[in-house]
GUSE-449674 format. One line per field, with one value per residue (C-alpha): residue number from 1; z, x, y. Coordinates in nm, 3 decimals. Each point is the difference from the previous one (the first is absolute). Example, Ala and Ser with C-alpha at 12.3 -4.5 7.8 and 13.67 -1.06 7.14 Angstrom:
n	1;2 .
zz	0.780;-0.066 .
xx	1.230;0.137 .
yy	-0.450;0.344 .
END
This chain:
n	1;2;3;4;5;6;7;8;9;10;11;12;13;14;15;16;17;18;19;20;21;22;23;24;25;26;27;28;29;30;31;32;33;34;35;36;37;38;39;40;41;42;43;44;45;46;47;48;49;50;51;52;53;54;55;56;57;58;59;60;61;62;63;64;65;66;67;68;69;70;71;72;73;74;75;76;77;78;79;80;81;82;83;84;85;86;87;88;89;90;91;92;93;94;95;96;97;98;99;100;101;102;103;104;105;106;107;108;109;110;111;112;113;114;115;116;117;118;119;120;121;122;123;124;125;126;127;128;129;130;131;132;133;134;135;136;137;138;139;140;141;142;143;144;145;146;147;148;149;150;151;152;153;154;155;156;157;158;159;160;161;162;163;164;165;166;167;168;169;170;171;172;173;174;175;176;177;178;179;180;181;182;183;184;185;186;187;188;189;190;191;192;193;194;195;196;197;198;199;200;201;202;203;204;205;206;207;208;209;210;211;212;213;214;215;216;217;218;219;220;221;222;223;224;225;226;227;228;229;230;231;232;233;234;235;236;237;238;239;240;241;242;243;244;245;246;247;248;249;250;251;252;253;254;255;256 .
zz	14.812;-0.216;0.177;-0.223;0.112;0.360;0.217;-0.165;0.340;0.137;-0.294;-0.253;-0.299;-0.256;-0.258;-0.023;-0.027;0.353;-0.188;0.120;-0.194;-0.005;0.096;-0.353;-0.285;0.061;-0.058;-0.100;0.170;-0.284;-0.025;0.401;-0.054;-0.268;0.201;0.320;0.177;0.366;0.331;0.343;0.282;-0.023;0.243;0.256;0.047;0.009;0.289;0.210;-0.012;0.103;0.344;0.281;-0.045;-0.220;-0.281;0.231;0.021;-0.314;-0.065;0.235;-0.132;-0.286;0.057;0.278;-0.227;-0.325;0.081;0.198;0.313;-0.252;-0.224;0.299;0.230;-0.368;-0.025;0.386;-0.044;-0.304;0.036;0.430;-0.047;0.374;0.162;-0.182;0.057;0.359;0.052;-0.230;0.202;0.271;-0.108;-0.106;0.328;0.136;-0.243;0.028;0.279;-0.086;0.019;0.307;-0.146;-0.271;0.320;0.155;-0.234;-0.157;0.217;-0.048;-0.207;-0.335;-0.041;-0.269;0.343;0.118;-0.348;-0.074;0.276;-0.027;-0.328;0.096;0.264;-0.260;-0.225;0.232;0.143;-0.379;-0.051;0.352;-0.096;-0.334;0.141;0.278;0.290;-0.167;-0.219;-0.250;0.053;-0.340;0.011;0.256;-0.224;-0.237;0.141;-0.180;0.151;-0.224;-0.336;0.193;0.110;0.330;0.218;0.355;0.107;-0.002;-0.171;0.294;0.282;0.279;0.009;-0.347;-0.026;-0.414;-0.079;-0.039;0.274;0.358;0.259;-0.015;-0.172;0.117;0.181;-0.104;0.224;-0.172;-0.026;0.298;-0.075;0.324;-0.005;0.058;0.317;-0.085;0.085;0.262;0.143;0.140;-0.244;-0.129;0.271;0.076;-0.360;-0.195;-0.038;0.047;0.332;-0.068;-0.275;0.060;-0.163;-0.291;0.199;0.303;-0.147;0.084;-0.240;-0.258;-0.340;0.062;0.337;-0.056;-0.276;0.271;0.276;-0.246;-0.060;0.343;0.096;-0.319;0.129;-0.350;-0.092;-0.092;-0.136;0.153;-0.256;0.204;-0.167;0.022;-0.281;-0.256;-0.162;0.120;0.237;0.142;0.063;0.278;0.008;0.123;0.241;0.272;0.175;0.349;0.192;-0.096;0.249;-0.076;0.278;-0.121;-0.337;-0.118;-0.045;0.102;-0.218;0.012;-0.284;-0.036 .
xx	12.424;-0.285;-0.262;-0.220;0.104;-0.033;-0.193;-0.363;-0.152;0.127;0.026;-0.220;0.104;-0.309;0.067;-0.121;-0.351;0.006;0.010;0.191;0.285;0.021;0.345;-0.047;0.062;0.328;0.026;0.272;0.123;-0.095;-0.369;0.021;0.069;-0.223;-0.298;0.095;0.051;0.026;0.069;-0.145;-0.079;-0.323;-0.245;-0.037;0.379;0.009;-0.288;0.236;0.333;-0.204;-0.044;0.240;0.301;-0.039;0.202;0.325;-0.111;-0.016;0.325;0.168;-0.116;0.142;0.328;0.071;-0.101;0.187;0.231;0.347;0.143;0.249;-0.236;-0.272;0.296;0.064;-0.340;-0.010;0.297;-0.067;-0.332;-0.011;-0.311;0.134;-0.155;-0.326;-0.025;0.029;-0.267;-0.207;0.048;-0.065;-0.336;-0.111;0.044;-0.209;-0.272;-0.037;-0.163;0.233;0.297;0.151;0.298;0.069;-0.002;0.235;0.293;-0.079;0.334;0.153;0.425;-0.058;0.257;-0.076;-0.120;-0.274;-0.131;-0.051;-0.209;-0.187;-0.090;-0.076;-0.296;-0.115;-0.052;-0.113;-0.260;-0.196;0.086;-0.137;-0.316;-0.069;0.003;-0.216;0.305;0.041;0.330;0.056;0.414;0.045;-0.060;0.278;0.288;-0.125;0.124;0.205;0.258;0.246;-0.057;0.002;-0.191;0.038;-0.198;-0.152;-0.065;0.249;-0.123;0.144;0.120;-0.196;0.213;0.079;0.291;0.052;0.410;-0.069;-0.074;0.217;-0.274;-0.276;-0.305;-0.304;-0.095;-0.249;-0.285;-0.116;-0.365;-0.094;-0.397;-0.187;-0.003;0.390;0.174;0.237;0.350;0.020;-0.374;0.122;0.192;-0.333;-0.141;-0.347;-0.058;0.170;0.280;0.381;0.175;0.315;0.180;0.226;0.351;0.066;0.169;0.167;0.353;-0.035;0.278;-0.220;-0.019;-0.365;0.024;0.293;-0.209;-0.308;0.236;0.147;-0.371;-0.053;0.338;-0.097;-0.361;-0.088;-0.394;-0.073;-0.281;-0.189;-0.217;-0.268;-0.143;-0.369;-0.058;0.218;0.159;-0.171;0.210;-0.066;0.224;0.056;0.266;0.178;0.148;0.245;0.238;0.022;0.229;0.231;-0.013;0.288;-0.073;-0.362;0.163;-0.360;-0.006;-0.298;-0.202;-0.210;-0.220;0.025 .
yy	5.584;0.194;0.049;-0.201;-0.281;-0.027;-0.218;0.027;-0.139;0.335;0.226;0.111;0.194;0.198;0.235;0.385;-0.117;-0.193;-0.343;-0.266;-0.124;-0.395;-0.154;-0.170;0.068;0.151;0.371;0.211;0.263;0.248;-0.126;0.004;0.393;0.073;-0.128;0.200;-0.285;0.016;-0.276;0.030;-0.222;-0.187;0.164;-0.270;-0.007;0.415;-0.053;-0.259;0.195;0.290;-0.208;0.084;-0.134;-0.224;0.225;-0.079;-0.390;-0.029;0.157;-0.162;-0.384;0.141;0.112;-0.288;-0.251;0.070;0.171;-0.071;0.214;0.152;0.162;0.086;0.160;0.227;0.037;0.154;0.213;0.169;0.086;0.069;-0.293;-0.131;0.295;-0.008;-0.350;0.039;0.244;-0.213;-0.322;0.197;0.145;-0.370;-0.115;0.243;-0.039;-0.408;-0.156;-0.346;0.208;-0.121;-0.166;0.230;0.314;-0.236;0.048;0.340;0.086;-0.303;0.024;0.002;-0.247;-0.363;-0.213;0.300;0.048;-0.365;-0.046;0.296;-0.054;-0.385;0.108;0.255;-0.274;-0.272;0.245;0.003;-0.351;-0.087;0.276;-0.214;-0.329;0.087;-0.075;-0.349;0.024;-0.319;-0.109;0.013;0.429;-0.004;-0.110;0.287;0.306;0.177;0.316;0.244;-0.258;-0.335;-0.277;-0.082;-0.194;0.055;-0.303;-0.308;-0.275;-0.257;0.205;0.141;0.286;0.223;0.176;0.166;-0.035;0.374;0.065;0.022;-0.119;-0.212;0.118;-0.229;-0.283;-0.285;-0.189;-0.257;-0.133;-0.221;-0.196;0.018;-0.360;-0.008;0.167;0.290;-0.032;0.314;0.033;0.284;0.198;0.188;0.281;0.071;0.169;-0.275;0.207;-0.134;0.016;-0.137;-0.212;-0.272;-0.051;-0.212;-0.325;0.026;0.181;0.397;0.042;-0.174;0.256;0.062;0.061;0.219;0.210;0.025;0.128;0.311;0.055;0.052;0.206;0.198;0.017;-0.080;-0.036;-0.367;-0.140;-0.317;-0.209;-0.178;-0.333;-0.003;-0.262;-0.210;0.201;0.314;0.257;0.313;0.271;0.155;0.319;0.180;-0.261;0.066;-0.227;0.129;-0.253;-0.242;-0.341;-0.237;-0.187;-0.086;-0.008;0.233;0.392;0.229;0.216;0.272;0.192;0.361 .
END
C-alpha cells in the first residue's frame, strides 16, 4: 500500500516544503514525486513507541490479531523474530510495575493454548487500566486472537472454556447486592479474592468440570472475572487451580 494512504490518525505525509498533503483530493503518484513527497509517523505516536516496550506491544496486537498461526510461525522462522521477541517480552516485564502476569509466562511453550492466554492478560490488563478495574461484559466478547473473535467470558456459564482451546480459560462470580446473601459466604478470603470454585452440578465428569481439571493438571493460568456491579466485572489473573476436591465437588485457587 503507498504510503499516502495510510492511517492519517498515525501518519502524516508533507511535501519538500514541510507542508502537509491532505488525504483529499487524490494525488497521483507522479504529482506525489514531483512535490517530494514524503510519510512519517505523526509526532505523538513517534513519542509513544519510543516508550519501553511498547514497539513490541504494538507489534504483537498486530500480528496476533490479523494474522493466523500459519503466517506468524513464517513470519518467526524466516526472520529469527522468536528470539527478539523473547528478549523483548522479557525486558517489558522488567520495565512495568503491572507486569506480574505477563513475567509469569515469559517462559511459558509457545504452543496456540500459552499464546492465547498470554496475549488475553496483555489485553485485559489495558482494558482493565481504561475502565478503571470495572470492565463492561459486552468488552469481554470482543477479544480478538490470530484474526478471530473470541470471547472471554461465557455469556451463561460460570465457567468459559473457547472450542479452541484444551482447558478452561476463566471462571465467572457473578454480582451479589449487599441486600441479598451470596451463595458461598465463604468462597472470598480476607482480600476479596477467590479461595475455591465449585463444579458446575454435581457430575465430575461434567464437560466443564472436565475442561477445569486439564487446566489444573496442565497448571494452566485462568482468569477469574469478579462481579462488582451489573454488568460490571473485574479481572483478576493469572489464576491458579491448586487442588482438585471431588468429594466437595469445588476446586481451590490461588493467585500468582
Amino acid at each position: 500500500m503507498p504510503f499516502v494512504h495510510l492511517e492519517r490518525s498515525l501518519w502524516m505525509v508533507e511535501d519538500d516544503g514541510g507542508n502537509p498533503i491532505p488525504p483529499t483530493p487524490s494525488r497521483s503518484g507522479s504529482w506525489l514525486r514531483s512535490n517530494g513527497a514524503r510519510g512519517r509517523l505523526r509526532p505523538e505516536v513517534e513519542d509513544l513507541l519510543a516508550l519501553p516496550g511498547k514497539i513490541h506491544a504494538a507489534a504483537r496486537l498486530l500480528v496476533e490479531t490479523y494474522l493466523d498461526k500459519a503466517d506468524i510461525d513464517h513470519i518467526v522462522n524466516a526472520t529469527g523474530l522468536r528470539r527478539a521477541y523473547r528478549v523483548s517480552a522479557l525486558q517489558l516485564a522488567r520495565s512495568t510495575a503491572a507486569s506480574k502476569a505477563v513475567n509469569a509466562l515469559i517462559d511459558a511453550p509457545d504452543d496456540y493454548d500459552s499464546r492465547f492466554r498470554r496475549h488475553a492478560f496483555e489485553w485485559l490488563a489495558e482494558l482493565s487500566k481504561e475502565h478503571g478495574g470495572r470492565v463492561p461484559f459486552g468488552l469481554l466478547q470482543e477479544f480478538r486472537f490470530e484474526g478471530k473473535r473470541i470471547a472471554l467470558m461465557d455469556q451463561q456459564a460460570g465457567i468459559r472454556k473457547p472450542k479452541e482451546l484444551n482447558a478452561a480459560l476463566s471462571l465467572r462470580t457473578t454480582y451479589t447486592p449487599p441486600s441479598k446473601q451470596r451463595p458461598y459466604e465463604d468462597e472470598l478470603d480476607e482480600n476479596g479474592l477467590l479461595r475455591y470454585y465449585m463444579y458446575r452440578g454435581t457430575d465430575p465428569q461434567h464437560h466443564q468440570n472436565v475442561a477445569m481439571r486439564r487446566a489444573f493438571t496442565e497448571n494452566r493460568p485462568m482468569i477469574w472475572f469478579k462481579g462488582v456491579a451489573s454488568g460490571l466485572y473485574q479481572p483478576h489473573f493469572p489464576l491458579r487451580l491448586t487442588k482438585d476436591e471431588p468429594e466437595n465437588l469445588r476446586f481451590l485457587t490461588s493467585f500468582d
